[in-house]
C-alpha positions in Angstrom: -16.1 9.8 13.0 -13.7 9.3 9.9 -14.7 7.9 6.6 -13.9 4.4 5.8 -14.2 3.2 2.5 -14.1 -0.5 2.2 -13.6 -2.6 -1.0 -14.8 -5.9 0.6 -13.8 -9.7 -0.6 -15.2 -10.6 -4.1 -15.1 -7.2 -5.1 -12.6 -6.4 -8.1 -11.9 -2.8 -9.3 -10.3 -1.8 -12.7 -10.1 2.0 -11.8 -8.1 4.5 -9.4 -9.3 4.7 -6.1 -9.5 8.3 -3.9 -10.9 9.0 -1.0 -10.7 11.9 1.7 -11.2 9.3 4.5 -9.4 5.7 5.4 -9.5 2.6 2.7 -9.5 -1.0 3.6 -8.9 -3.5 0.7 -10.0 -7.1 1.5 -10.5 -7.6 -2.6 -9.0 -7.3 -5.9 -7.7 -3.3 -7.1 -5.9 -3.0 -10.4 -5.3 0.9 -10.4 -3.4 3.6 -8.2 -5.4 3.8 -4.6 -4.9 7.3 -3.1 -6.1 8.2 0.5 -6.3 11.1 2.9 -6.1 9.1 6.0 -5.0 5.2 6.8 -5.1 2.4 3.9 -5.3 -1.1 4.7 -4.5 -4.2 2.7 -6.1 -7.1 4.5 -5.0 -10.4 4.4 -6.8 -11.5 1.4 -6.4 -8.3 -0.7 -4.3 -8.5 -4.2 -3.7 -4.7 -5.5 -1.7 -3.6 -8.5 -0.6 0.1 -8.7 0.7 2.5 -6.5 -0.5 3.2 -2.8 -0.5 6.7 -1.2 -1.7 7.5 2.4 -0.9 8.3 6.2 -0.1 4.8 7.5 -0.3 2.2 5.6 -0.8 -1.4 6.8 -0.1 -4.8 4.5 -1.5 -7.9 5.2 -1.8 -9.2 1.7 -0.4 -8.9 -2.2 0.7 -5.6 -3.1 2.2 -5.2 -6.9 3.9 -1.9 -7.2 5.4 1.5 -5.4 4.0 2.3 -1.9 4.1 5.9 -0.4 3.7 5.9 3.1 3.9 9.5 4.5 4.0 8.3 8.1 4.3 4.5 8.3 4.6 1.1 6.5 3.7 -2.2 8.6 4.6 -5.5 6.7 2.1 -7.7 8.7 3.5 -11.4 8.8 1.5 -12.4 5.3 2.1 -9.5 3.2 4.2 -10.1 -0.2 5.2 -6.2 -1.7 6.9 -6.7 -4.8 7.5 -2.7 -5.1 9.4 0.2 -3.9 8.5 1.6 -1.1 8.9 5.4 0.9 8.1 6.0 4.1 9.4 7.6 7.5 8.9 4.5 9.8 8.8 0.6 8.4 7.9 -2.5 10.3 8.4 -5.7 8.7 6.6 -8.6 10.6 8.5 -12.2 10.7 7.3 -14.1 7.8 6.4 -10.8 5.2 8.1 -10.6 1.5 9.4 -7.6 0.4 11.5 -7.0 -3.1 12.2 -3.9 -4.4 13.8 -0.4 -2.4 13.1 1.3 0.3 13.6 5.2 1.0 13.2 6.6 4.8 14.0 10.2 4.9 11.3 12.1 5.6 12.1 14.7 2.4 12.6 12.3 0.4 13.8 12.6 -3.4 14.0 8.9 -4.0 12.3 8.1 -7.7 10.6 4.3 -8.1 12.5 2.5 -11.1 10.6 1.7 -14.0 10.2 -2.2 -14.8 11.3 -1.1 -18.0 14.9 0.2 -16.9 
C-alpha cells in the first residue's frame, strides 16, 4: 500500500513539501511540493511554487513551473499560470493554462524567470 500524504481543506502551509509516497492538496501550499509518486491538486487547492512528481493531476490553482515526469492532466477547473514539462498532457474543456510547455522526454527546456 503506497503513502499518501494529504494536505486537506483549511490547511495552509508556508514550507516545501517532500514526500517518498503520493500528495493530494485540497488546501493552501506556498512553497515547492516535491513527490516520489502521484501529486494531486484537488479542486479547491491554491499552490504557489514548483511541482515535481510521476503524474500529476490539476483540478484547482496552480501559481508556478510544473514538472511532470510522466503526465500532466488539466482537469476541467484547473487555472496553471506556469510552465510546464512533461511527456504526455491532457487539457480538459474548460482548464486555463498560460505560460510554456516542453514534451520531450530529455528535456532541456529552462522555466523563464518573472523577472526576464
Amino acid at each position: 500500500m503506497e503513502e499518501v500524504t494529504i494536505i486537506s481543506s483549511g490547511v495552509v502551509i508556508d514550507g516545501k513539501v517532500t514526500s517518498n509516497g503520493n500528495v493530494r492538496v485540497d488546501g493552501s501550499v506556498k512553497g515547492d511540493i516535491t513527490a516520489q509518486g502521484n501529486l494531486t491538486v484537488g479542486e479547491h487547492g491554491t499552490i504557489q511554487g514548483q511541482l515535481t512528481g510521476e503524474t500529476v493531476s490539476i483540478g484547482g490553482k496552480v501559481e508556478g513551473t510544473v514538472n511532470a515526469k510522466e503526465k500532466l492532466v488539466l482537469e476541467a477547473k484547473a487555472v496553471l499560470k506556469g510552465d510546464l514539462i512533461t511527456k504526455i498532457l491532457v487539457v480538459e474543456a474548460g482548464a486555463i493554462f498560460e505560460g510554456r510547455s516542453s514534451m520531450s522526454s530529455n528535456s532541456t527546456f529552462k522555466p523563464v524567470n518573472k523577472g526576464e
